[in-house]
MIKOL-250794 format. One line per 2 residues: number of its first residue (from 1); for each residue x, y, z of C-alpha. Coordinates in pm, whole numbers. Layout:
BEGIN
NUM> X Y Z ~ ...
This chain:
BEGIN
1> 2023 178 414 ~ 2192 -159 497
3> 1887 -242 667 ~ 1686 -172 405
5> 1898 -343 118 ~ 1896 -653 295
7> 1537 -634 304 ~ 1505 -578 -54
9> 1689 -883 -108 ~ 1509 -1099 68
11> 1252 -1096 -177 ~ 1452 -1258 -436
13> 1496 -1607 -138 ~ 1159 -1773 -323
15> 1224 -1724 -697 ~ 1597 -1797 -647
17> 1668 -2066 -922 ~ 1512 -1847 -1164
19> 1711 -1523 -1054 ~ 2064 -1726 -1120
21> 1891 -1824 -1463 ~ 1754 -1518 -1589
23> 2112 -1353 -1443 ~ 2288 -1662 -1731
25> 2102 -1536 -1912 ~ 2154 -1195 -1939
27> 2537 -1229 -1915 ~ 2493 -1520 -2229
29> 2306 -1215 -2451 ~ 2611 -975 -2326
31> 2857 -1239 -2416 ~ 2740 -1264 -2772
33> 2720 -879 -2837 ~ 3107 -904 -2777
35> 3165 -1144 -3043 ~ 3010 -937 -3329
37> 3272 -699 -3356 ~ 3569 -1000 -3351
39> 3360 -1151 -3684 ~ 3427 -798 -3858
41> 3761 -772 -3770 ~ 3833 -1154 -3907
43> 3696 -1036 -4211 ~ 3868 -722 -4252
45> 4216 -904 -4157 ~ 4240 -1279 -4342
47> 3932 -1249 -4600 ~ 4140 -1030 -4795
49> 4486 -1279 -4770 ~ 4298 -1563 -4892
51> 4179 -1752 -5271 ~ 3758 -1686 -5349
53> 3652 -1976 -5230 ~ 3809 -1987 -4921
55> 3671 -1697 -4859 ~ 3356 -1763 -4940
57> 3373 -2091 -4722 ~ 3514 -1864 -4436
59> 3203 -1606 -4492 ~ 2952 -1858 -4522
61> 3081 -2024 -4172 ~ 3119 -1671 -3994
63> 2744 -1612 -4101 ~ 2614 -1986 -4004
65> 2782 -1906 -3641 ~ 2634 -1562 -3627
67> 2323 -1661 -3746 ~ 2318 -1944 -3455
69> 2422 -1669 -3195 ~ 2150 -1448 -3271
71> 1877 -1739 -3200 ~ 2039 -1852 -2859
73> 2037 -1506 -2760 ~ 1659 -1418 -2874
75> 1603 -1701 -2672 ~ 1837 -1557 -2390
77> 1623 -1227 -2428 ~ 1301 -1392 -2428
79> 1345 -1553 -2077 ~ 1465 -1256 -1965
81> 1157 -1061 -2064 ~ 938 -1298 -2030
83> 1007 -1534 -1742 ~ 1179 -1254 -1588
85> 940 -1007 -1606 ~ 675 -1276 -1449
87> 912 -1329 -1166 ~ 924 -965 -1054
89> 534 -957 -1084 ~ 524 -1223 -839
91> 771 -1044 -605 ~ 522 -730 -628
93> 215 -969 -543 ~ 453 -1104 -228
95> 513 -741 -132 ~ 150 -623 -135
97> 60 -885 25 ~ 291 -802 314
99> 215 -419 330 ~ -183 -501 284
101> -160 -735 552 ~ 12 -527 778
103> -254 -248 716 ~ -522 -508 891
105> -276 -558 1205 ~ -237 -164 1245
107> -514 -8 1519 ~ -701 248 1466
109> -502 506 1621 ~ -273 479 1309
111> -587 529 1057 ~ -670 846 1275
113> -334 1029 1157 ~ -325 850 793
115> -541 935 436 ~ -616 662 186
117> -494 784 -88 ~ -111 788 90
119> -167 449 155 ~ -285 362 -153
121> -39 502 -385 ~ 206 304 -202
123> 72 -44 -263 ~ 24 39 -615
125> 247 288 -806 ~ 526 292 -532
127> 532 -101 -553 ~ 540 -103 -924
129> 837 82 -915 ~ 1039 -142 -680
131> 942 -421 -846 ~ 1104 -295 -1231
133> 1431 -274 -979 ~ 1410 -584 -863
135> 1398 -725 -1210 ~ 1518 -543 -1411
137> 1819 -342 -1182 ~ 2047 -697 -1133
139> 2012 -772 -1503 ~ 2125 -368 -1623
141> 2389 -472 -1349 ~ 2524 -781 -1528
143> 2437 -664 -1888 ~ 2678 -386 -1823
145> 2949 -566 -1622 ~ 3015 -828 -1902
147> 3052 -611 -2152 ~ 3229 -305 -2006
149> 3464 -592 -1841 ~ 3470 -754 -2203
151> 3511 -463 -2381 ~ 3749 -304 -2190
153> 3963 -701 -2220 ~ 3931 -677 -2599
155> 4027 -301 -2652 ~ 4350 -344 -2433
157> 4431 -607 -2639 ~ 4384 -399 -2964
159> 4545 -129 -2895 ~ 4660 -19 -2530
161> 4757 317 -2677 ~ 4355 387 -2798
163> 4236 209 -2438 ~ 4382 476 -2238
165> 4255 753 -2484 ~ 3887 574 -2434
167> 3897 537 -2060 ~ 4082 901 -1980
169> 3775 1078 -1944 ~ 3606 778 -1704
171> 3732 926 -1385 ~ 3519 1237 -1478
173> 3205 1079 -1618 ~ 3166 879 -1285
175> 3249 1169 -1071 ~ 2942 1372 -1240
177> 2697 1061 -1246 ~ 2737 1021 -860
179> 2693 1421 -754 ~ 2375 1407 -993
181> 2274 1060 -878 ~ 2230 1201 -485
183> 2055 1532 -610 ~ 1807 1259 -864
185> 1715 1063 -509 ~ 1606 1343 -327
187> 1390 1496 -624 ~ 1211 1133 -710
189> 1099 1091 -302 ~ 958 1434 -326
191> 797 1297 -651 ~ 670 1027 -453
193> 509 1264 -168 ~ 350 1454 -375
195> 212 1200 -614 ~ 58 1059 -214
197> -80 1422 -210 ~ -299 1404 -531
199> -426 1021 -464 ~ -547 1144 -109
201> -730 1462 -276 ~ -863 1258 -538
203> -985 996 -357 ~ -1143 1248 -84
205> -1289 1400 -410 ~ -1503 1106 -531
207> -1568 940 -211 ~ -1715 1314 -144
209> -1820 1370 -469 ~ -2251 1367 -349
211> -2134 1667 -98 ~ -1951 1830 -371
213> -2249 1851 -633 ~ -2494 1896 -346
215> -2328 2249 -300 ~ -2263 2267 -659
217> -1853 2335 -565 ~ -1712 2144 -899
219> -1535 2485 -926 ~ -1402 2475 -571
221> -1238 2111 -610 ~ -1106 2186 -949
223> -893 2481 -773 ~ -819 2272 -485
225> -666 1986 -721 ~ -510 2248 -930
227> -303 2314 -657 ~ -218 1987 -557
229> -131 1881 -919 ~ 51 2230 -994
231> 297 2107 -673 ~ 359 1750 -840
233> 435 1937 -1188 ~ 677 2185 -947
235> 793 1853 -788 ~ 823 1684 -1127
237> 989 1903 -1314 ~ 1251 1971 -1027
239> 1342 1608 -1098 ~ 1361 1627 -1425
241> 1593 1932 -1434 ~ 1896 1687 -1254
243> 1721 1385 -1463 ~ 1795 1575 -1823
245> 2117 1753 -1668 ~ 2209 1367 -1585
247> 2124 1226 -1895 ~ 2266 1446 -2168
249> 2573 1508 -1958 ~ 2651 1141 -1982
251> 2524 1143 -2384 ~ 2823 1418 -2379
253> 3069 1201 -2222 ~ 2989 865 -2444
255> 3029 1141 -2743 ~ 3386 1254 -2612
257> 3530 963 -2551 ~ 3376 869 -2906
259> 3620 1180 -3036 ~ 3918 1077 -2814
261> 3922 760 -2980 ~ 3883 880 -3322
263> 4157 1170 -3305 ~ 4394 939 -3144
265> 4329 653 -3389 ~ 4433 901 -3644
267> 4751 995 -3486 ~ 4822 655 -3438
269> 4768 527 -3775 ~ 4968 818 -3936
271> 5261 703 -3739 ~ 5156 332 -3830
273> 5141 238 -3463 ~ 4779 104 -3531
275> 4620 -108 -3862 ~ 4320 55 -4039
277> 4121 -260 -3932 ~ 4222 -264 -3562
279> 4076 101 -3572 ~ 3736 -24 -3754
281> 3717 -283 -3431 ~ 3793 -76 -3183
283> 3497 211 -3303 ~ 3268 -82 -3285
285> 3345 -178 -2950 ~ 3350 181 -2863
287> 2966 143 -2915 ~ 2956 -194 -2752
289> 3145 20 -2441 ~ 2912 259 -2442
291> 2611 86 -2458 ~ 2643 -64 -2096
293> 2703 353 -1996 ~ 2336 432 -2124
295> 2228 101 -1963 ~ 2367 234 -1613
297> 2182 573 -1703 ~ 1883 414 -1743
299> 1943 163 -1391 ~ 2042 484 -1207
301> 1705 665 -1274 ~ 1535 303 -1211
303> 1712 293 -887 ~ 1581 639 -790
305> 1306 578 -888 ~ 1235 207 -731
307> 1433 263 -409 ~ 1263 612 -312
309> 942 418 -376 ~ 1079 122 -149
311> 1170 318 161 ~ 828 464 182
313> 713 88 179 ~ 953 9 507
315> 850 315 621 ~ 505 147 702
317> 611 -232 742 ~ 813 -97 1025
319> 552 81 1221 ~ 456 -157 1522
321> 89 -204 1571 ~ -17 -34 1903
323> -249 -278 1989 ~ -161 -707 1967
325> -179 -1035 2091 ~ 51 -1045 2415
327> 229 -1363 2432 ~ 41 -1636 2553
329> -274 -1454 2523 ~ -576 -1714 2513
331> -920 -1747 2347 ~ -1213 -1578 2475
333> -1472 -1846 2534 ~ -1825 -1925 2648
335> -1862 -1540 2685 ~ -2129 -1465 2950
337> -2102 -1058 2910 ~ -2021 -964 3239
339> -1760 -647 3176 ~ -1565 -396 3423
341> -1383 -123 3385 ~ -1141 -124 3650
343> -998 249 3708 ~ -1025 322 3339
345> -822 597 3191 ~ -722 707 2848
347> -584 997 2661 ~ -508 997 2264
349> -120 1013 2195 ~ -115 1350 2033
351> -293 1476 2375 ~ -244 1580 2685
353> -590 1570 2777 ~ -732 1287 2915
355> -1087 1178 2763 ~ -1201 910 3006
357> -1066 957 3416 ~ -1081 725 3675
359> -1392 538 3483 ~ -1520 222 3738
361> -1798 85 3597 ~ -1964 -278 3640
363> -2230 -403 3372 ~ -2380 -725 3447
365> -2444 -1024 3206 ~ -2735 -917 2926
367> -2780 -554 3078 ~ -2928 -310 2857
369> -2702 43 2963 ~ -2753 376 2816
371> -2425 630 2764 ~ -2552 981 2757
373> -2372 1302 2745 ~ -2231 1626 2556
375> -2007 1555 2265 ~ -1687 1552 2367
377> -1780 1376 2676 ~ -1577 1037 2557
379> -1893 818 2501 ~ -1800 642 2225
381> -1433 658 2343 ~ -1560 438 2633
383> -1699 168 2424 ~ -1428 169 2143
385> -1185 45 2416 ~ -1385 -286 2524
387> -1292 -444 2120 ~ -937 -272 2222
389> -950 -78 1912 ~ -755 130 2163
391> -569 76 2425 ~ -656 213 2792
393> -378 405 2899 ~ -409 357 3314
395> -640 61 3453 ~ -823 -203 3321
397> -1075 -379 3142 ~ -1227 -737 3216
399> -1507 -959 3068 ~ -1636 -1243 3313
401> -1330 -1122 3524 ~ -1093 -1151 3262
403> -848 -852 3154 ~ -936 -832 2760
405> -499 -766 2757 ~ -517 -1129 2829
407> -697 -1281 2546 ~ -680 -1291 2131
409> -775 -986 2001 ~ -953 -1174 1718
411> -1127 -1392 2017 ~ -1279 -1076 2186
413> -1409 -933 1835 ~ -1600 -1219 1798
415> -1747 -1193 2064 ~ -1848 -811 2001
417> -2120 -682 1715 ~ -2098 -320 1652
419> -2385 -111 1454 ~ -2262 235 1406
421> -2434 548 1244 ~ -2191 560 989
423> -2286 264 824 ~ -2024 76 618
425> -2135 -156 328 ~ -1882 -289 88
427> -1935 -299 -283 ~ -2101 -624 -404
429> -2402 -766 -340 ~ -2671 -744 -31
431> -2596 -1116 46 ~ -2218 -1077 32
433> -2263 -806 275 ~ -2484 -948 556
435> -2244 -1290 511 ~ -1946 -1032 582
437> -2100 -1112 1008 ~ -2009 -1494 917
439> -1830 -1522 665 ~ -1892 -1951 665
441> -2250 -1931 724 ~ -2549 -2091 531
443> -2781 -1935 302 ~ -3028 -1966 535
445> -2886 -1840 788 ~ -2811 -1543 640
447> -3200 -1486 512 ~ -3291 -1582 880
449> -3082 -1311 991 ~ -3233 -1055 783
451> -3573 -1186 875 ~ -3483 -1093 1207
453> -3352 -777 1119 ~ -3629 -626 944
455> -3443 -669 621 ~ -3601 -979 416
457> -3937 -772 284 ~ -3724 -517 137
459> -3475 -733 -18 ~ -3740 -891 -150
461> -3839 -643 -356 ~ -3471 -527 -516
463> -3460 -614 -856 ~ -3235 -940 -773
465> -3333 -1007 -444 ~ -3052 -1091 -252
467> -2838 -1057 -511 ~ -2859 -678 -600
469> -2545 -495 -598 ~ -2591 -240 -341
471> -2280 -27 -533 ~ -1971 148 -364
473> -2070 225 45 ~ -2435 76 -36
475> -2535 418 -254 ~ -2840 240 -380
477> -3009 205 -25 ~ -3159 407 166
479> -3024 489 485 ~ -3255 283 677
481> -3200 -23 436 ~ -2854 39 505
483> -2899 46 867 ~ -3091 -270 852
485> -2854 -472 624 ~ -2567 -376 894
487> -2805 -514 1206 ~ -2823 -840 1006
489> -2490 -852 998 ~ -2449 -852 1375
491> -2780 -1104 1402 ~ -2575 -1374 1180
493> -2235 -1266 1364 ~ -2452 -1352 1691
495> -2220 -1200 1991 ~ -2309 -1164 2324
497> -2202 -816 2365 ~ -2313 -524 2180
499> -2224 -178 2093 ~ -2490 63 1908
501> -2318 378 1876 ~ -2573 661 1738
503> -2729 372 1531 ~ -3056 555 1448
505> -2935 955 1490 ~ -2944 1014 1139
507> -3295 834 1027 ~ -3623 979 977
509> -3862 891 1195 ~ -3998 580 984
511> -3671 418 957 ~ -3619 514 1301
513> -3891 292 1475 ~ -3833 20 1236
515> -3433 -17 1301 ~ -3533 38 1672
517> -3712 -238 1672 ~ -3479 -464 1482
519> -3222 -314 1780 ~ -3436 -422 2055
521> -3505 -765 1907 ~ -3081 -859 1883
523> -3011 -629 2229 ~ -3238 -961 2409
525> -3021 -1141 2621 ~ -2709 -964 2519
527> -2506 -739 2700 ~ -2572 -408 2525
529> -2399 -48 2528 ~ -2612 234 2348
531> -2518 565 2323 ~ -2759 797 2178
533> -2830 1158 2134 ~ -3222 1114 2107
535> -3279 1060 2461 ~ -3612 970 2363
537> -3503 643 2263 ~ -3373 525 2552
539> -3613 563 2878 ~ -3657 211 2856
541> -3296 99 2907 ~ -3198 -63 3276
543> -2933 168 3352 ~ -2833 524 3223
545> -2467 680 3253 ~ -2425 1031 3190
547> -2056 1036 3096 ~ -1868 1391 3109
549> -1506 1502 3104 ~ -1512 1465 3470
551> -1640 1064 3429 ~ -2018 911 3519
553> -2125 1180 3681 ~ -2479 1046 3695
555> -2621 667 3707 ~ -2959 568 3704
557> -3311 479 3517 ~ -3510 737 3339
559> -3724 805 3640 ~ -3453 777 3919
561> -3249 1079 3704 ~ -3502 1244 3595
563> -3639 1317 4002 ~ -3279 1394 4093
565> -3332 1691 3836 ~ -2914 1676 3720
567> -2758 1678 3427 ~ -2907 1392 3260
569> -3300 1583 3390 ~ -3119 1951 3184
571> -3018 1724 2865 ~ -3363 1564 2845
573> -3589 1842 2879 ~ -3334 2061 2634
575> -3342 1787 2388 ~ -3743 1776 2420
């Protein structure tokens, strides 16, 4: 917890000369609240001893000075509320920055055990949360500090006799709020899991919401959410059960040490060891006492609430990324595309199995090589390690003899253009999405690019061109046109390695050819890794690896594998 307090205050290092003021502020606003209460009892004491129009002098001064009060401290509050609140919005912009940020530097091993809508929830309503403590828990803090240390200053000096009949039952109240207070923390983090819970099923929902009407399941997901949301209502009102025990138990205690104070004020007077108007002051700063209490319910349910929300954001910020820069790794330059795998080994961290064993492979400059196999068989394992999206576990790869360990992460991306079957388009338009390859490129090069990708004729003909929004994941394309828009990407991006994993699987024939031949045209000159479960589409390549559990088991052309009548000869014919 240390740890993670010292954390939280680091936030407050930038906005630091507007913390101290907004924290003047709020203990200016407290101080005034205490002088209220000494105006009445002036008034009840001397107006009483003295001629009319002394009095009325006196009166007409108390109300000038009251008056003034009030404005300096609705200008007190305003800062507070104002300036204040702006500061902690900037400290929750600071903080998603940092956790968004850190999302980008995790690998992909980390997205293979995660859902969005966990993540999600806790860059937005977890962070909101954290950031109403930031603000608002050190001003609760000071608000209630001045005036219970105020109040408690000005009682004793009333009346010693009702001070210890006000404070008796203290002791007690504090001893309840901090058995409650540990029971509240526990309840709001499983609030927090659970509200993770419904963001992930809701946002597997819509992003699945085509499959869902497809099947006509509405029915299906609405039970499936009901039980999600019928756990955050169990989850919620759990909380709320020590949340409304917590609350009215410390309403009762405010109310009892309301009735201490009046039944020993009235033994008091009636033995004339306390005036009738020292009685009238010290009920009103009963209520200023007690005010500070509810403010310290209210902080105490804030806390809960904002430092539940804030350990689930360290929980992520201190996952390491699996996969980073080594120190003094260097650029990847003038890239020829000569790769190796050297003994290359790997096996996913929840397995025991190993996917790729003892691979040794060498792929010359601008080679065209084929991966074929059964799924399973750790194809496009293989070719997800060259971009070290993971990391080999025994062995290694290099490019032009260098060990990819050795070099910028962001270097060897570059250098690497990826079309997958699952196409990815963001939302936005066609042009924003083929400039996502290069992201400072011209407009010509990026209508060159889809030119050479098969692309321009039918961007053409969208209603604005280039400028059509293709909506969320590109739902207003066709596969094909999605297909093609992502090879344009790569033909802007321009890298002399490339990776087409399944890129034309799921096409009908039609779109098939014409993305094949947008492949072929960018695979020129490149080194190029396919892997493909149409066969058919690859008897051209140079080189053919049928990849299994055991490694290559077979290397070859078309032809050459095809006479040696193996596995690759049984896959072809079976897929025929």
């Amino acid at each position: 917890m240390k740890k993670n307090l010292k954390k939280l205050l680091s936030y407050y290092k930038p906005y630091i000369g507007t913390f101290m003021l907004d924290m003047f502020f709020a203990f200016l606003a407290s101080a005034i609240s205490l002088v209220i209460p000494l105006a009445v009892r002036y008034i009840t004491v001397n107006i009483t001893k003295v001629d009319h129009e002394t009095a009325l002098r006196h009166v007409i001064f108390i109300g000038i000075t009251l008056i003034v009060l009030v404005l300096i401290q609705l200008a007190a509050n305003y800062y507070i509320s104002y300036v204040g609140h702006v500061m902690g919005a900037r400290m929750e912009y600071n903080m998603r920055s940092e956790i968004f940020a850190h999302y980008q530097k995790l690998s992909f091993s980390f997205y293979d055990e995660q859902k969005v809508g966990s993540l999600m929830s806790r860059v937005t309503s977890d962070l909101f949360d954290i950031t109403e403590l930031l603000h608002h828990g050190p001003e609760n803090i000071a608000i209630s500090f001045i005036k219970i240390v105020g109040a408690f200053v000005i009682l004793f000096c009333i009346s010693k006799y009702l001070t210890l009949a006000a404070f008796i039952l203290l002791p007690f109240m504090f001893a309840f709020a901090f058995v409650l207070n540990r029971r509240m923390k526990r309840a709001f983090k499983e609030n927090r899991v659970k509200i993770a819970e419904i963001n992930t099923q809701i946002e597997d929902n819509l992003s699945g919401i085509r499959v869902v009407k497809s099947f006509a399941n509405e029915d299906i997901e609405n039970e499936k959410f009901k039980k999600g949301n019928d756990g955050f209502l169990e989850a919620k009102k759990h909380s709320y059960f020590y949340m409304g025990f917590f609350h009215s138990g410390m309403t009762a205690f405010t109310l009892l040490i309301n009735t201490a104070v009046i039944m020993a004020g009235g033994v008091l007077m009636a033995k004339d060891l306390v005036k009738v108007s020292d009685f009238v002051t010290f009920l009103l700063y009963i209520n200023v006492f007690t005010d500070p209490i509810r403010t310290l319910i209210d902080f105490t349910e804030q806390f809960q609430n904002g430092y539940s929300g804030f350990e689930r954001f360290m929980e992520i910020l201190e996952i390491e990324p699996d996969i980073e820069d080594k120190e003094g790794a260097v650029e990847l330059k003038n890239v020829k595309g000569n790769i190796s795998f050297e003994d290359v080994s790997f096996k996913y961290k929840d397995s025991a199995h190993r996917v790729l064993r003892h691979i040794c492979l060498d792929v010359k400059a601008g080679a065209y090589v084929a991966l074929v196999g059964s799924s399973g068989g750790g194809k496009t394992t293989l070719c997800s390690l060259i971009p070290r999206f993971y990391e080999v576990t025994n062995g290694s790869i290099k490019i032009d003899g260098t060990d990819i360990r050795d070099v910028t992460l962001k270097s060897l991306r570059d250098n690497i253009g990826i079309v997958q079957q699952d196409v990815y388009l963001f939302a936005g338009t066609v042009y924003d999405n083929i400039l996502y390859g290069r992201p400072n490129a011209t407009r010509e090069e990026v209508i060159e690019a889809a030119k050479l990708a098969n692309a321009h004729e039918f961007i053409e003909q969208l209603p604005n061109g280039y400028e059509t929004d293709i909506g969320q994941r590109g739902v207003k394309l066709s596969g094909g046109q999605k297909q093609r828009l992502s090879i344009a990407r790569v033909f802007l991006k321009n890298p002399p390695i490339l990776i087409f994993d399944e890129a034309t699987s799921a096409l009908d024939n039609e779109s098939e050819n014409i993305v094949k031949e947008s492949l072929e045209k960018l695979a020129v000159n490149r080194t190029t890794f396919v892997i493909a479960h149409r066969l058919s589409t690859i008897k051209n390549a140079e080189r053919i690896l049928v990849l299994t559990e055991k490694g290559i088991e077979e290397s070859g052309t078309h032809d050459e594998l095809m006479a040696k009548d193996g596995i690759y000869a049984g896959l072809y014919r079976w897929a025929r």
